[in-house]
C-alpha positions in Angstrom: 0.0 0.0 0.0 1.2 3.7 -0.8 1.2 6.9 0.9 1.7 9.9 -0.9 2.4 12.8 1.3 3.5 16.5 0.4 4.2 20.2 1.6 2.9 21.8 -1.8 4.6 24.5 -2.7 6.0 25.5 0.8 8.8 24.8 3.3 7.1 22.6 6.4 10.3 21.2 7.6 8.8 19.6 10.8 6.0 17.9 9.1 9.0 16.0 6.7 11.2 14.9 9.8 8.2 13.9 11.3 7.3 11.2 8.4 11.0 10.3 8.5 11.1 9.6 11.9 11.0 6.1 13.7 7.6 6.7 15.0 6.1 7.5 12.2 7.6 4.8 10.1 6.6 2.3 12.4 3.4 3.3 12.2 2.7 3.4 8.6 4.7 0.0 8.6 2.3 -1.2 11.4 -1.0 -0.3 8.9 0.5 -2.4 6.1 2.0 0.9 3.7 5.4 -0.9 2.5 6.0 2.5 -0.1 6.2 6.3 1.0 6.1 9.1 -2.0 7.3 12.3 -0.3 7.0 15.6 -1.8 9.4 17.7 0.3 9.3 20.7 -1.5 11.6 23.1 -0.2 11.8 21.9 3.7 15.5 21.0 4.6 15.8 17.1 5.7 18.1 16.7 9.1 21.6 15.6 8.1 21.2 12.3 9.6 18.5 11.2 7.4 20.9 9.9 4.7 19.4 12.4 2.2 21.7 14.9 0.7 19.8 18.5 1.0 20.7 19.7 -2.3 19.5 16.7 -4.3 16.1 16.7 -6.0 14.8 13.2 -5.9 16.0 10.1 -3.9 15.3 6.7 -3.4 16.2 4.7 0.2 15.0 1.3 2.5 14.5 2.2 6.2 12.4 -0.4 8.3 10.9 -2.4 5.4 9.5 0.8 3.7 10.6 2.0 0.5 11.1 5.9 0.5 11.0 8.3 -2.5 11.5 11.9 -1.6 11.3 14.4 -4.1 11.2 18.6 -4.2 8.6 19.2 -6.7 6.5 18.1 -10.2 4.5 20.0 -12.6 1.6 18.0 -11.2 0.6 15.9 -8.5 -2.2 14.0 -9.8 -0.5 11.1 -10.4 0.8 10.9 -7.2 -2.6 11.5 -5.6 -4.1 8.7 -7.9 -1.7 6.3 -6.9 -2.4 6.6 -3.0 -4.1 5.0 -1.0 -3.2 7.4 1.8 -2.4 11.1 1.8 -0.7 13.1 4.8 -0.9 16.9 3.9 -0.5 19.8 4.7 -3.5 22.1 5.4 -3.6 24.1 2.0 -7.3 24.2 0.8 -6.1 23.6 -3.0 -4.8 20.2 -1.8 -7.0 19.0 0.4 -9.6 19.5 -2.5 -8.0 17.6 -4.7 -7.8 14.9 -2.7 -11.5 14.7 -1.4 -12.1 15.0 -4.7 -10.5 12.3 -5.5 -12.2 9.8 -2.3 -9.0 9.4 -0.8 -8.5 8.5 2.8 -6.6 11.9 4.4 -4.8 12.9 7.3 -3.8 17.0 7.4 -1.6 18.4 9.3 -1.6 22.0 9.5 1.6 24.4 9.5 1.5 26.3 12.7 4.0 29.0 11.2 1.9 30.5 8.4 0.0 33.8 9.3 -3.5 33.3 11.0 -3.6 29.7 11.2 -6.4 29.7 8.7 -5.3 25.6 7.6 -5.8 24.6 11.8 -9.5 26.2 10.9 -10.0 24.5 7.6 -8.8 21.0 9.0 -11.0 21.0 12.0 -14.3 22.6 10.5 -13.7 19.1 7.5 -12.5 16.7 10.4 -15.5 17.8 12.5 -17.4 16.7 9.3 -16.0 13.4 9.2 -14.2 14.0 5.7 -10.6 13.4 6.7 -8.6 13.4 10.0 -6.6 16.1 11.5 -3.2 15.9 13.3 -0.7 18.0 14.4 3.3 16.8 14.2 3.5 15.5 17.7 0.3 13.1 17.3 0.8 11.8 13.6 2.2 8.3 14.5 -0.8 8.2 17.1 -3.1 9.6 14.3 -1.6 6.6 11.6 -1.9 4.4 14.4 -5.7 5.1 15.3 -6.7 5.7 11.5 -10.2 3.9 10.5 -10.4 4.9 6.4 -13.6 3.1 6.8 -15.3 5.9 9.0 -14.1 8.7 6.6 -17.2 10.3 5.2 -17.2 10.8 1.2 -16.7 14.2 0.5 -20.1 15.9 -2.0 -19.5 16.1 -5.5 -18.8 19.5 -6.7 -22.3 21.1 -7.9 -21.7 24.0 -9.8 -25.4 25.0 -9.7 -25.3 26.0 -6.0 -23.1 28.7 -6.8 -25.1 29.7 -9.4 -28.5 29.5 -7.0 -26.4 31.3 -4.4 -26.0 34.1 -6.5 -29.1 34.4 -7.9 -30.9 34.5 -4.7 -28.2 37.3 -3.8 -28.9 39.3 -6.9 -32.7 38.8 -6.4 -33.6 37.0 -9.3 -35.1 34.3 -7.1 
């Protein structure tokens, strides 16, 4: 089984030494996921994970799990097709992809970015049963405790709501 997990387009260092720790690892091991896609973006990886920070794609065992770690592709829908799990961080582009997509999905939202707008995004859709969200010092816990089966389906997009939204606005309802 595969886990794709990414940064998008920013620099969330702790959220990638988290997913290369022992922890986690064991924990994605312990669920069955033998192969880990990471998109790092551009987060610096700790010296002694073996990974040279000015490389752009590498390949490496650690505890039965095969790694491939990468900075960044013209497009991720591959990667999100392939999955069968995605860890995240809290961007609303992403995380819409993936519901989009019925995958199972665990966010993590970056504490550094202004207003913490992703912590409100990832509790208002966990609250909804859509995906789960974690923070970097529960993830193993959160891998660990992950039932895909009690995820809710996310609603198909229906343009026409937008469209009866803004009719009723404009009054031509």
């Amino acid at each position: 089984m595969r886990v794709f997990v990414t940064v998008g387009s920013t620099k969330f260092d702790s959220l990638i030494q988290s997913v290369l720790s022992d922890d986690v690892l064991h924990a994605f091991n312990a669920k069955g996921y033998t192969d880990i896609v990471v998109q790092c973006g551009n987060s610096q990886l700790d010296p002694s994970s073996g990974l040279v920070t000015n490389e752009t794609a590498w390949t490496l065992e650690r505890d039965g799990i095969r790694l491939d770690m990468w900075r960044f592709k013209p497009s991720l829908e591959e990667e999100y097709n392939g999955a069968d799990l995605v860890v995240s961080h809290a961007g609303s582009g992403t995380i819409l992809d993936v519901l989009r997509k019925s995958k199972a999905l665990i966010v993590v939202p970056n504490p550094t970015l202004l207003d913490n707008h992703q912590e409100e995004l990832a509790k208002a859709l966990a609250d909804l049963g859509h995906l789960k969200a974690s923070n970097i010092r529960e993830l193993a816990r959160t891998i660990r405790e992950l039932d895909i089966s009690t995820i809710k389906p996310f609603p198909a997009f229906d343009g026409s709501r937008f469209r009866r939204l803004l009719d009723e606005e404009m009054g031509f309802v």
